[in-house]
N, C-alpha and C positions, 0 to 999 in steps of 0.2 A: 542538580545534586542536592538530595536532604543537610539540610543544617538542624545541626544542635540545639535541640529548644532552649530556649529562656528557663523552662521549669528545669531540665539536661542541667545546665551551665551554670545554674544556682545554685543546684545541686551539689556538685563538683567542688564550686566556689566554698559554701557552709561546712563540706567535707575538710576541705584542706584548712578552714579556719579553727575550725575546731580540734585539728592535729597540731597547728601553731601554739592553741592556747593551751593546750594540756599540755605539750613541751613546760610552755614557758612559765606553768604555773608548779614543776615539777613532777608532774607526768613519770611513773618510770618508760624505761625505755622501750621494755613489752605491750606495754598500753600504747605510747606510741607507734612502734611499730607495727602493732594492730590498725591503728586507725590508718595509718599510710598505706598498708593494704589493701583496706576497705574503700581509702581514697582512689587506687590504682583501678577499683574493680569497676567502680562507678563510672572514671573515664573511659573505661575500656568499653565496658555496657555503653554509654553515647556514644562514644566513636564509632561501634557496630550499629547502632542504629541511624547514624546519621551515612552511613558507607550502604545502607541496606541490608537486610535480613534472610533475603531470599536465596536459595544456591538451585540447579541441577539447567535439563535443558528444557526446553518448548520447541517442539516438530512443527516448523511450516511449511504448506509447501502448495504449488498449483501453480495460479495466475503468473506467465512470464511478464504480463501488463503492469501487474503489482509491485515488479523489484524496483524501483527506485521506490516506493511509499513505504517499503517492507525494510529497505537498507535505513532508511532515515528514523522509522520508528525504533529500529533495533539499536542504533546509536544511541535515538534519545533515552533510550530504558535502561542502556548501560549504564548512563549517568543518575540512573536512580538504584538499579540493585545490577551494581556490577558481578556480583557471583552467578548472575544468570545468564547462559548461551542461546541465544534464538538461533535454529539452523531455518534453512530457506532453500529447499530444493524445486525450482522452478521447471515442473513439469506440462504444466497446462491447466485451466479451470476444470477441467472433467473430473481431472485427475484430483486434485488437488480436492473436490466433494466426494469424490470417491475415497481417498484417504482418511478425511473426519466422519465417512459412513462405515468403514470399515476399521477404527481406531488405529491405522499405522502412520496419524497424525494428531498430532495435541490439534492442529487449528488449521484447516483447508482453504484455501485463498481462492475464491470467484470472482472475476470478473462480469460477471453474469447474473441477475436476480436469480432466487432457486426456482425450480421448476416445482409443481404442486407435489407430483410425485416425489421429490427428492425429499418437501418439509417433513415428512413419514418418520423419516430415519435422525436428521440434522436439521439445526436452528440456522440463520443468516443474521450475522448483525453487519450493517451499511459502516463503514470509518469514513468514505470519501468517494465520492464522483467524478468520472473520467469523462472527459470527452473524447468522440471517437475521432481522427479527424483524416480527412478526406486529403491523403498527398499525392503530390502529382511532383513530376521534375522541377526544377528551379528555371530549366528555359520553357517551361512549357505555357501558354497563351493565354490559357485556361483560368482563369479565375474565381470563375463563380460557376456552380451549377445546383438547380432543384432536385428533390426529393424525387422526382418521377423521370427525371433525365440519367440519372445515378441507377434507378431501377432499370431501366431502358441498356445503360449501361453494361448493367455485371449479367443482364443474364441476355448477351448479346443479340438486341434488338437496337442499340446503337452501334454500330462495329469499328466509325473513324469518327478522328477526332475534330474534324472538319464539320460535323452536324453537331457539336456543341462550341462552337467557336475558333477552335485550332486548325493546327496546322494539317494540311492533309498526310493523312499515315493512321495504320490500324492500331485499335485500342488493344494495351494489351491489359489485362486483369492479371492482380497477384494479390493473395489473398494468406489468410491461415489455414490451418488444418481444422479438418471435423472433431471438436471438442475443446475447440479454443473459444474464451468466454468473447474477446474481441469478434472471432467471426460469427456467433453466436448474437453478439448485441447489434452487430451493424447490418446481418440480413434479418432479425428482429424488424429491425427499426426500418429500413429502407422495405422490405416485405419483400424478400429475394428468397427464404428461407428454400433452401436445398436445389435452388436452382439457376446458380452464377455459372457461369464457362471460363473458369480460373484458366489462367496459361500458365499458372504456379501456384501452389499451396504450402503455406513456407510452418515452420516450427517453431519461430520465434517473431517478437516482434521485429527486432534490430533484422532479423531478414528480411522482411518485407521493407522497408525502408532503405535499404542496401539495396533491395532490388532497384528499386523508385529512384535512385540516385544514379542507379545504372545505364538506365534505361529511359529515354527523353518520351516513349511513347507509352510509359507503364501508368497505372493509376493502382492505390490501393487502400488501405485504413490501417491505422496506428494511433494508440494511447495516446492523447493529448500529454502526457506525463512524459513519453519516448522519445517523440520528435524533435529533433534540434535544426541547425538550418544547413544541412544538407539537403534538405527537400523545402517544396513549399506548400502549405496547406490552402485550399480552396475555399471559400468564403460556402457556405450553404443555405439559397436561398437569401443571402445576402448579411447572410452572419456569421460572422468571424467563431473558431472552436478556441474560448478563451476562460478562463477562470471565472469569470464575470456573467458569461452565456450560458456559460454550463448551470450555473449555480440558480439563473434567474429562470433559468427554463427556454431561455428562447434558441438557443443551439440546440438542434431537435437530435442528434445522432448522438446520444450520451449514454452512458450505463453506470451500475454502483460497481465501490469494490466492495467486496464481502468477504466477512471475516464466518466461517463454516463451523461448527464445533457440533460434536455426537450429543443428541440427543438423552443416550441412555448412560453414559457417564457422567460424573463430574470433573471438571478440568481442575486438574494440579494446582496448587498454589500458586505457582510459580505461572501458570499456561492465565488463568486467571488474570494476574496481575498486572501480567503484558496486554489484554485485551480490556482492562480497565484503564492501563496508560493511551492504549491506540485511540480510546474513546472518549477520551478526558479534551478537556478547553486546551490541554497541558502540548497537546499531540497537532493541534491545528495548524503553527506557523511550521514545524517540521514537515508535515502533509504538504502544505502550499509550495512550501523550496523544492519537495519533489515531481513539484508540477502539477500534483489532481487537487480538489476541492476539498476541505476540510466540512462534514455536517454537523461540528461539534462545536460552538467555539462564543 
């Protein structure tokens, strides 16, 4: 929350003294009453500026990866200009670049770096780093698996789970939809790109993790930020998907969150503002409580 500056409160202070000694030196009462006025306006002027200045909304919307980083920033901004609404419509990263190319959003939420093609139209600025991470059931065997045993995996050249160390029974794959920034960075990164044998394609994250939980033979990939311990994540290559790995580089299956904004606009004061708080040292340990990586801080 802004506080009242020192020069605000001195202000205020010198106002109202100077209303005491005009009184008391016989002041009439208009003279007085004038300055008490004046004294009112002054307070009034810092109380609005210490409450924030800013009023209308900021349109977000995309990455379903994003809503817990998206719900904690929009709290913390409350507490700096509460006249301002962040809305948060969690359609997908596709969508959500296609929104701030097509202006039916202040600021498009990607999960995904841009694509060369997309910088054309829209900028990307990074606020934080996700790890992707690799979950399996909580009875499942499975612990650890490489880079190329994962590839082997999703695009069914491994088919049970008995050739990577479990128990015998067929791999099942659950995955997201074509144009989610998650399924996007993790056949990126693993080099699966357009050729997994999903046995589900789900729309959200919290689906594909509900599957995972469902299902002792399932395997799939969810936001380091999403996952709680209904599931268990898989070590990769023998490194854990953790704040710390992500950040250092050595947990290889990670991707940025990105903040999208049109190119051929300028963004609102208010759209602005919020993407100066998401970016600020100010926004790091709210990032971190939502589980991804802070690049600011």
């Amino acid at each position: 929350m802004k506080k009242i500056s020192r020069r605000s409160f001195l202000t205020v202070c010198g106002a109202a003294a100077a209303a005491a000694a005009l009184t008391a030196c016989g002041g009439s009462a208009s003279s007085a009453s004038s300055t008490a006025a004046s004294v009112s306006a002054t307070a009034s002027s810092a109380a609005e500026q210490a409450a924030g200045t800013l009023s209308g909304n900021v349109a977000t919307g995309g990455s379903t990866s994003m809503k817990n980083v998206i719900a904690a920033l929009t709290e913390g901004f409350a507490e700096v200009e509460p006249g301002v609404t962040v809305s948060y419509d969690p359609t997908g990263s596709g969508a959500g670049i296609t929104g701030a190319t097509d202006k039916t959003l202040d600021i498009g939420l990607s999960s995904r770096a841009l694509k060369d093609e997309e910088k054309n139209d829209v900028d990307g600025t990074t606020v934080a780093l996700d790890g992707i991470a690799i979950i399996v059931s909580k009875d499942s065997k499975v612990a650890d698996l490489t880079v190329e045993q994962l590839k082997k995996m999703f695009t069914g050249e491994i088919t049970n789970w008995k050739e990577v160390g479990g128990d015998d029974g067929e791999i099942v794959l659950v995955g997201r939809e074509a144009g989610s920034g998650t399924r996007d960075g993790f056949e990126s990164i693993v080099d699966v790109k357009d050729s997994c044998k999903y046995a589900q394609e789900l729309t959200a994250t919290g689906a594909v993790i509900s599957a995972v939980e469902a299902n002792p033979l399932t395997i799939g990939y969810a936001s380091l930020s999403a996952v709680g311990d209904t599931v268990a994540m898989v070590t990769v290559e023998g490194v854990e998907c953790s704040e710390d790995t992500v950040k250092d580089g050595s947990y290889k299956i990670q991707r940025p969150f990105v903040f999208v904004t049109n190119k051929s606009v300028a963004l609102s004061e208010q759209a602005q503002a919020f993407v100066d708080f998401a970016t600020s040292k100010d926004a790091a340990d709210l990032i971190r409580t939502a589980g991804a990586v802070p690049v600011n801080e």
